[in-house]
C-alpha positions in Angstrom: 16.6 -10.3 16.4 15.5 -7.4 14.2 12.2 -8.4 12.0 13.9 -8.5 8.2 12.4 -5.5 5.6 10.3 -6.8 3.1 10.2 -5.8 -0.6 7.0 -5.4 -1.7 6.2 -5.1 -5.6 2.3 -3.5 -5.9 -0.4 -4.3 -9.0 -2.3 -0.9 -9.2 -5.4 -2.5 -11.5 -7.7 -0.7 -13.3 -10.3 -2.7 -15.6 -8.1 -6.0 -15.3 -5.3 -4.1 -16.3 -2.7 -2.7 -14.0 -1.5 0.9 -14.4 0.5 3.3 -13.2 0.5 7.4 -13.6 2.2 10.3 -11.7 0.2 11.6 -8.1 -2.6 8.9 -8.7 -3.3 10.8 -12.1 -2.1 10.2 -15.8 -2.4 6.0 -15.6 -1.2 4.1 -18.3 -1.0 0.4 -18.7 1.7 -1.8 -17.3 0.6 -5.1 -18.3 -1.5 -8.2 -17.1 -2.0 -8.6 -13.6 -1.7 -12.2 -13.6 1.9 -12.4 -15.9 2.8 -9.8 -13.3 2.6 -11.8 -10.1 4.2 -14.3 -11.7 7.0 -12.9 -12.2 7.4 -10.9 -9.1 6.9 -14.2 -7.2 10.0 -15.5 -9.5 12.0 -12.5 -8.6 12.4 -12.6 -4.5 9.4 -10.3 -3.9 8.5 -11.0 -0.1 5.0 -10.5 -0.6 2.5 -8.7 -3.3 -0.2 -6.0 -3.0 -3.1 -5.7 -5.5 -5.3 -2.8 -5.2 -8.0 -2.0 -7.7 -7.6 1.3 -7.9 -11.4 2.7 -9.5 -13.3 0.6 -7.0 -14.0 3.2 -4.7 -14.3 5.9 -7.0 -16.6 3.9 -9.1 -18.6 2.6 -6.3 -17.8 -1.1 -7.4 -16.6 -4.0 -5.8 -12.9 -5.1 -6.0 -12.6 -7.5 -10.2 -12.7 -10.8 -7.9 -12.1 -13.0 -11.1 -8.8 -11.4 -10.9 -7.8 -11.5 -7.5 -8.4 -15.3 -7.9 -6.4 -15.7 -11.1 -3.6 -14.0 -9.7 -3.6 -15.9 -6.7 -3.4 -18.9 -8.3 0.1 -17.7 -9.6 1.7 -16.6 -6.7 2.7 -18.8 -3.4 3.6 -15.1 -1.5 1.3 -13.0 0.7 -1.1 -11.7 -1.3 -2.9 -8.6 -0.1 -5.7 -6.8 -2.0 -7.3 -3.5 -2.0 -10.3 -1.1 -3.5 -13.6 -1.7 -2.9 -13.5 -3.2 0.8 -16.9 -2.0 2.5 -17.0 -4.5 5.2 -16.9 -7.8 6.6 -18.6 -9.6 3.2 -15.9 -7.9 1.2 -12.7 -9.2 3.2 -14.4 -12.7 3.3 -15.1 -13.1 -0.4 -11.5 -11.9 -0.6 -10.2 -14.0 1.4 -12.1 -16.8 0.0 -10.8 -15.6 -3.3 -7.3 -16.5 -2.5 -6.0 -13.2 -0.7 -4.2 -13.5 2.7 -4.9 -9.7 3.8 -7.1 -7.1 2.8 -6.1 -3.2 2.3 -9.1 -0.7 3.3 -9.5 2.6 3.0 -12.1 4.5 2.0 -14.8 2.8 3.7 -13.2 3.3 7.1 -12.3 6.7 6.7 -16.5 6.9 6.5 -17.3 4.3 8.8 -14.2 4.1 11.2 -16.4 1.1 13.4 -15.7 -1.1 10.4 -12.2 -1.6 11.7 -13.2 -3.0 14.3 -15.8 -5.3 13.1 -13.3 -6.6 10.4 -10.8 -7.4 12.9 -13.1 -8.8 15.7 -14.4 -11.1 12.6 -11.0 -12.1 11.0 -8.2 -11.1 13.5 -5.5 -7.8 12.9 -3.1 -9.5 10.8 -5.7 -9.8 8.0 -6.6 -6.3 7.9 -4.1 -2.9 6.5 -4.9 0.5 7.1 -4.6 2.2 3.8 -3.1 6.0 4.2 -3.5 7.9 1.2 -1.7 11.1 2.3 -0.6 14.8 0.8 0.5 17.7 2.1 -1.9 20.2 3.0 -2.6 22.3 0.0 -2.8 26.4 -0.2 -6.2 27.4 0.8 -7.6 23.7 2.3 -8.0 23.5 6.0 -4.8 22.7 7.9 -4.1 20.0 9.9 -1.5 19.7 12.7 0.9 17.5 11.1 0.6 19.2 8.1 -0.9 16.3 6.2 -3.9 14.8 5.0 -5.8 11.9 4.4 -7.6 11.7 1.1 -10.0 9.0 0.0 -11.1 7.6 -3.7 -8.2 6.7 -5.0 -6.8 10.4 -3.8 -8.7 12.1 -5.5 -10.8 13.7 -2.8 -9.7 15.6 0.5 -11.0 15.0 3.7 -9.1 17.5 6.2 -8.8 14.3 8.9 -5.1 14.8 9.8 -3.2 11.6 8.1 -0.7 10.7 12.0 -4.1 11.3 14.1 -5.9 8.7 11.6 -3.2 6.1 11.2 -2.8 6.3 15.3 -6.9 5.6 15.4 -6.6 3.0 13.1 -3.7 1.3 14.9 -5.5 1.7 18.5 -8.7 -0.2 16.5 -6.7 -3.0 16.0 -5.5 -2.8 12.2 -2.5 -5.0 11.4 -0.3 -3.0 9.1 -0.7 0.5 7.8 -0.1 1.0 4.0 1.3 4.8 4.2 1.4 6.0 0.9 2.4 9.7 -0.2 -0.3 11.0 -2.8 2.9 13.7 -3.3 5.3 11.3 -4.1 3.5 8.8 -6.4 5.1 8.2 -9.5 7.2 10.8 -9.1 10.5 8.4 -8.6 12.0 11.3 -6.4 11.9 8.9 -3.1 10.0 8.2 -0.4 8.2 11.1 2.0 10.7 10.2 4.9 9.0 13.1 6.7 5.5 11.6 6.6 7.5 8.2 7.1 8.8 9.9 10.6 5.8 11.3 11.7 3.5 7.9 11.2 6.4 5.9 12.9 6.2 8.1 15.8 2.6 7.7 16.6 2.1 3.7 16.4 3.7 0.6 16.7 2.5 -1.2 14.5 4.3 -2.4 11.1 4.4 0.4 8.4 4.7 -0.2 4.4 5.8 3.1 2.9 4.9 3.6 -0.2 4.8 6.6 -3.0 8.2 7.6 -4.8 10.6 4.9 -5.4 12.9 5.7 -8.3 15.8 3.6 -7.8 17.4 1.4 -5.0 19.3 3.8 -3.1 15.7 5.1 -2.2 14.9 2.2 -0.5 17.1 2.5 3.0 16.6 5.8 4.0 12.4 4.5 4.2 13.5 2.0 6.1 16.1 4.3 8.4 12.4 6.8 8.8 11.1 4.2 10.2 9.1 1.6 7.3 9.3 -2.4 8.2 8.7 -2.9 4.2 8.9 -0.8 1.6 6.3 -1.2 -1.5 6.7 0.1 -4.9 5.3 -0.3 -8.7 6.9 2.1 -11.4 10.4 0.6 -10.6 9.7 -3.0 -10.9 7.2 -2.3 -13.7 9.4 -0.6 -16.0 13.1 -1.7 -14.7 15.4 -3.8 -15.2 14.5 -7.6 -14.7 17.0 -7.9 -11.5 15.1 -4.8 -9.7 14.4 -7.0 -6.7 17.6 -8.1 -6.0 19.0 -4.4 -6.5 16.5 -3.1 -4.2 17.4 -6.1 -1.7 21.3 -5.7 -1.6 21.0 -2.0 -1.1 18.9 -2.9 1.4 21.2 -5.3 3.1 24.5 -3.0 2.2 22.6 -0.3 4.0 22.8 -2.7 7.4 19.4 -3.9 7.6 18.3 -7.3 7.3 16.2 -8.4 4.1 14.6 -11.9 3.1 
């Protein structure tokens, strides 16, 4: 029986607030975190990521008080990135009220710290998070033709984006969080190349992410290869029966959905 797509809405928070912009650039605010959940949870939403989107690039630790207060709202997975260093990070997370948490930075630096999170707390609490763009004019290329950036995407790194994710997936991560830094906010659809190319190089589940502007976008992910599909402008800012639009077109597209 095939495993059913889940719909995932994401919290991009920034200084309690969450926020949303165009490429990772131009946030503005999108309401209280907390109301948020809420209402996702209400709507159908399979499960919900939070990701604190300054953490990194502010060298901070993921706004815990948060995390816990949306938590309490929400009776979905709840998985939460920005921030994650280590071990101490995932369990204060964890102990927080989260059910996963989403690194990034910190392993592109230290790639060992996969495996110390998962030896500690097991793969299905940990997701790879793939911040990746297209190589740009001038920058070093990679053989896929894509790369991994780190702080929020706002740095380079020249580590091809399909060799990482495959690293990362041999290490023992549970999920990878692929999300286009070229897409982003852009509600064009998702980067069903960079969809392809990750699909192709591991087995395990991938949430695509980066482009969403309306429902029909949301199959052909799925078709490239995604096992959920995650998304924040269009649930933000649409209409309050965006879920179950997303899911029927899902479903209409011949795939099964929760």
């Amino acid at each position: 029986m095939a495993v059913a797509v889940r719909v995932i809405p994401c919290l991009d928070v920034d200084a309690g607030r969450v926020v949303k912009g165009i490429n990772f650039e131009g946030l503005r605010d999108a309401g209280d975190p907390v109301e948020l959940a809420h209402r996702y949870d209400n709507a159908g939403a399979d499960e919900l990521t939070f990701l604190d989107v300054t953490a990194s690039s502010g060298n901070r630790e993921t706004t815990f008080d948060v995390v816990r207060r949306t938590a309490e709202e929400v009776f979905i997975p709840l998985t939460v990135g920005g921030g994650v260093r280590g071990v101490a990070e995932v369990d204060k997370l964890l102990r927080f009220g989260a059910d996963k948490a989403s690194i990034n930075t910190a392993a592109v630096a230290r790639p060992d710290v996969i495996d110390e999170i998962t030896r500690h707390f097991g793969s299905q609490v940990l997701v790879l998070s793939v911040d990746a763009r297209r190589v740009r004019a001038g920058s070093q290329p990679t053989p896929s033709g894509f790369e991994v950036t780190t702080h929020g995407g706002r740095q380079g790194t020249g580590i091809d984006a399909i060799a990482w994710a495959k690293e990362a997936a041999d290490r023992g991560v549970g999920e990878i969080l692929l999300n286009s830094i070229d897409a982003d906010g852009t509600k064009d659809g998702f980067d069903l190349e960079l969809i392809r190319l990750v699909r192709s190089a591991v087995k395990v589940p991938i949430i695509a992410s980066g482009g969403a502007g309306e429902p029909a976008h949301f199959p052909p992910a799925v078709q490239a290869g995604a096992d959920a599909v995650l998304a924040a402008s269009i649930f933000h800012w649409g209409p309050d029966d965006m879920m179950s639009q997303v899911k029927t077109a899902i479903r209409d597209a011949g795939f099964e959905v929760r």
